[in-house]
C-alpha positions in Angstrom: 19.3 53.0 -12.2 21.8 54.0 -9.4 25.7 52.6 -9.7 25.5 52.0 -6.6 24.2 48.7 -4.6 21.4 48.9 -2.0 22.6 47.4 1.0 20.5 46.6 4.4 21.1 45.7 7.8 20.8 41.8 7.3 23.3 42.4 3.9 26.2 44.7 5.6 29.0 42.3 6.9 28.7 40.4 3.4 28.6 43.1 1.4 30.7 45.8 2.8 33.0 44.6 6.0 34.1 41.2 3.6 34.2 42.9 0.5 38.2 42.5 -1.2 37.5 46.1 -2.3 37.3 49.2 -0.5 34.0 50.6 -0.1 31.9 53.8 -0.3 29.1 53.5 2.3 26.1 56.2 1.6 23.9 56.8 4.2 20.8 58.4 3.0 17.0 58.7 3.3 14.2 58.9 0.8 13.2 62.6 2.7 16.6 64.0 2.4 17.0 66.8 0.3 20.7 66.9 0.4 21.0 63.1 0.1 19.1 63.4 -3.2 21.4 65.9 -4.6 24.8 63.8 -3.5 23.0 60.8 -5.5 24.3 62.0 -9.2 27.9 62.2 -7.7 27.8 59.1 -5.8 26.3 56.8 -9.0 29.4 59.1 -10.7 32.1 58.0 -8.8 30.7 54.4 -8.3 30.9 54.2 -12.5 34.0 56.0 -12.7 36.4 54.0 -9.9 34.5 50.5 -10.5 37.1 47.6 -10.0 38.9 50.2 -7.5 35.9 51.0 -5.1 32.6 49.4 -4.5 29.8 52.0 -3.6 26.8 50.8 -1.7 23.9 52.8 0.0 21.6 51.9 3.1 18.8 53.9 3.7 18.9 54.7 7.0 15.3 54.6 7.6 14.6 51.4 6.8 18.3 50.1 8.1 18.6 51.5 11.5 20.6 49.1 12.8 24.2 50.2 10.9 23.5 53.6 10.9 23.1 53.2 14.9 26.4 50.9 15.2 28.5 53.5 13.4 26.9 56.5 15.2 26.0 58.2 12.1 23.1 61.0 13.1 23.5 63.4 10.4 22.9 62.5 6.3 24.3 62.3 3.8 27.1 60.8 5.6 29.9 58.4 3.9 31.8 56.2 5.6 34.8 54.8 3.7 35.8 51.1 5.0 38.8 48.9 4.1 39.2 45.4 5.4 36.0 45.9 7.4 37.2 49.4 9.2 36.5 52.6 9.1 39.5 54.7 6.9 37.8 58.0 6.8 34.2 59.7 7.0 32.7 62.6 5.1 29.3 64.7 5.9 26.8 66.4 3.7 26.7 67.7 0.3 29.7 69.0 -1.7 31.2 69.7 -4.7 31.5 66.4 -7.1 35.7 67.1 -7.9 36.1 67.4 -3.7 34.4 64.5 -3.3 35.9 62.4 -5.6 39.2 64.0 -4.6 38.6 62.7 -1.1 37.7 59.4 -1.6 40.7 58.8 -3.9 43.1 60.1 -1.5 42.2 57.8 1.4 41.9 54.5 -1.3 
């Protein structure tokens, strides 16, 4: 079971653009190779920074909609958003200590 909450077009502004937290945004598809290996460091940092960061994912085949408004046309891509904006973006697969070290420093 994944750390991390499954969000959809219909759930975004509740879940991520109101949220009092900071959040993680995964963008990600069932057929995506690279997606599927970022999943263990995404549920990792989700466990690890809960109460500091939320971490949600959309599927971005069944969401198009968000994935569209935020011009996202590449996976895995991860958006981080505070108070509803856009603080910093990351693309594809890396290392789990970058990734973690990236998100911390824009928190």
């Amino acid at each position: 079971m994944s750390n991390a909450q499954d969000v959809t077009d219909s759930t975004w502004d509740s879940a991520v653009l109101q949220s009092d937290l900071p959040v993680l945004v995964d963008f990600w598809a069932e057929w995506c190779g690279p997606c599927k290996a970022m999943s263990p460091a995404v549920d990792k940092l989700a466990e690890e920074l809960e109460g500091k960061l939320r971490v949600v994912k959309i599927n971005t085949q069944d969401n198009p909609e968000i994935p569209g408004r935020y011009g996202v046309v590449s996976i895995p891509t991860f958006l981080l958003i505070k108070g509803g904006e856009v603080v910093h973006q990351m693309l594809g697969s890396m290392p789990y200590a970058a990734f973690k070290t990236e998100v911390e420093e824009k928190l």
